[in-house]
C-alpha positions in Angstrom: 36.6 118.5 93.7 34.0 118.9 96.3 32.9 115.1 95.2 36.1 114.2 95.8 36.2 115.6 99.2 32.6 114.2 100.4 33.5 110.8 98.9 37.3 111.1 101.1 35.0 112.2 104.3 32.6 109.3 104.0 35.4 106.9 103.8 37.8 108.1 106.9 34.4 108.3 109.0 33.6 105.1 107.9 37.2 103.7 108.5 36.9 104.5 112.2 33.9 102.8 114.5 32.0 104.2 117.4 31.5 103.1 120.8 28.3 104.1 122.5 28.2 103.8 126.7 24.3 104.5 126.5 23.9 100.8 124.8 26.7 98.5 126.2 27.1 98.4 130.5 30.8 97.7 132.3 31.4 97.2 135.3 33.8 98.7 138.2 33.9 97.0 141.3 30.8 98.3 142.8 29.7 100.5 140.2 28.6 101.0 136.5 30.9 103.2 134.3 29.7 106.3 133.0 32.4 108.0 130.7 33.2 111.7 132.0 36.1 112.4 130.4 37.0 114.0 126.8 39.4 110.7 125.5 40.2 107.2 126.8 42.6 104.9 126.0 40.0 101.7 125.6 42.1 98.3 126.6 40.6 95.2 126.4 42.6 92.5 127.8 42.2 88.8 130.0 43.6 88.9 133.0 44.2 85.1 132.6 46.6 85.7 129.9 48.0 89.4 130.4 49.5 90.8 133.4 47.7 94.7 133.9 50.4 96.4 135.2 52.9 95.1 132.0 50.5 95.9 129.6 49.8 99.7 130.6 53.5 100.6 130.4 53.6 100.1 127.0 50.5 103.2 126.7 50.8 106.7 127.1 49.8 108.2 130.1 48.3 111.1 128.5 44.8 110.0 128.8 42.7 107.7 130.9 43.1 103.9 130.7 39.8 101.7 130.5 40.9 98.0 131.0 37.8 95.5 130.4 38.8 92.1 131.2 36.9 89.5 129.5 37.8 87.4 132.1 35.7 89.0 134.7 37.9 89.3 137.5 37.3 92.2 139.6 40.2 93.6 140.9 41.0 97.6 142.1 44.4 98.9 140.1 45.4 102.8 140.7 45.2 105.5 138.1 43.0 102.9 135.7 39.5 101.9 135.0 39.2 98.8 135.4 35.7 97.6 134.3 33.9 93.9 133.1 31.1 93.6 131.3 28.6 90.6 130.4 29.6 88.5 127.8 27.5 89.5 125.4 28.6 93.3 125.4 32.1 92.0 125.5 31.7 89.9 122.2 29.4 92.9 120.7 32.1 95.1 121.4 34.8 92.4 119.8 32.7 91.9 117.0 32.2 96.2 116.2 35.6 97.4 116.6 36.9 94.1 114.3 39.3 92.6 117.3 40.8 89.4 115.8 43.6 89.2 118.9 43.8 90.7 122.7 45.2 92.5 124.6 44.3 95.2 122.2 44.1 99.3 122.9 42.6 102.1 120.9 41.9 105.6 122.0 38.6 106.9 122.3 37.5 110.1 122.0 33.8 111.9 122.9 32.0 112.7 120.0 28.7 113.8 121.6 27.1 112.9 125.1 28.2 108.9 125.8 29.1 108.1 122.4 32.9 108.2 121.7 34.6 108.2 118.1 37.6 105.6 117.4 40.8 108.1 117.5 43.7 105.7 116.6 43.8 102.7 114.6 43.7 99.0 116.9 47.0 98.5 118.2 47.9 94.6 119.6 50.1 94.7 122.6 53.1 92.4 122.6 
């Protein structure tokens, strides 16, 4: 039984990835984001395809949003996060949390100093 429990562990951790703000860099609009707090709703979107203020209805206000456009604009937008980041963080990032299709969200939540554990599966916003 306790094999059986160790072996169901290893796969749920395994199931969910990690995102970890020491080793990728975004952008505000005159700053560089450092996460403060507990969860985030992590959206990553283009602002050449998706309109910002459709997308974030369809999320729950319950947490912080963290929009990164991959398409580098940088714009101010109340009650979000709006960040950008290089390209190669953005495709690092596309490549570790296995996004086939944007806009995308998924919560975040901390899971030790400024590296935050995957708390919902990827959902693809319509």
């Amino acid at each position: 039984m306790v094999a059986a429990f160790f072996f169901y562990y290893n796969y749920k951790f395994s199931t969910y990835k990690f995102v970890d703000f020491s080793k990728i860099t975004l952008y505000t609009k005159s700053d560089i984001f450092e996460p403060k707090n507990e969860t985030y709703y992590l959206l990553l979107f283009s602002s050449k395809m998706s309109n910002l203020n459709e997308l974030i209805k369809k999320i729950p206000k319950d947490t912080p949003i963290l929009a990164i456009d991959i398409f580098q604009q940088r714009k101010n937008y109340k009650n979000i996060i709006y960040t950008t980041a290089g390209i190669n963080t953005i495709i690092k990032l596309i490549q570790h949390l296995n996004i086939y299709e944007v806009p995308v969200v998924v919560k975040i939540k901390k899971y030790n100093k400024k590296l935050y554990k995957q708390d919902s599966p990827l959902e693809v916003l319509k």
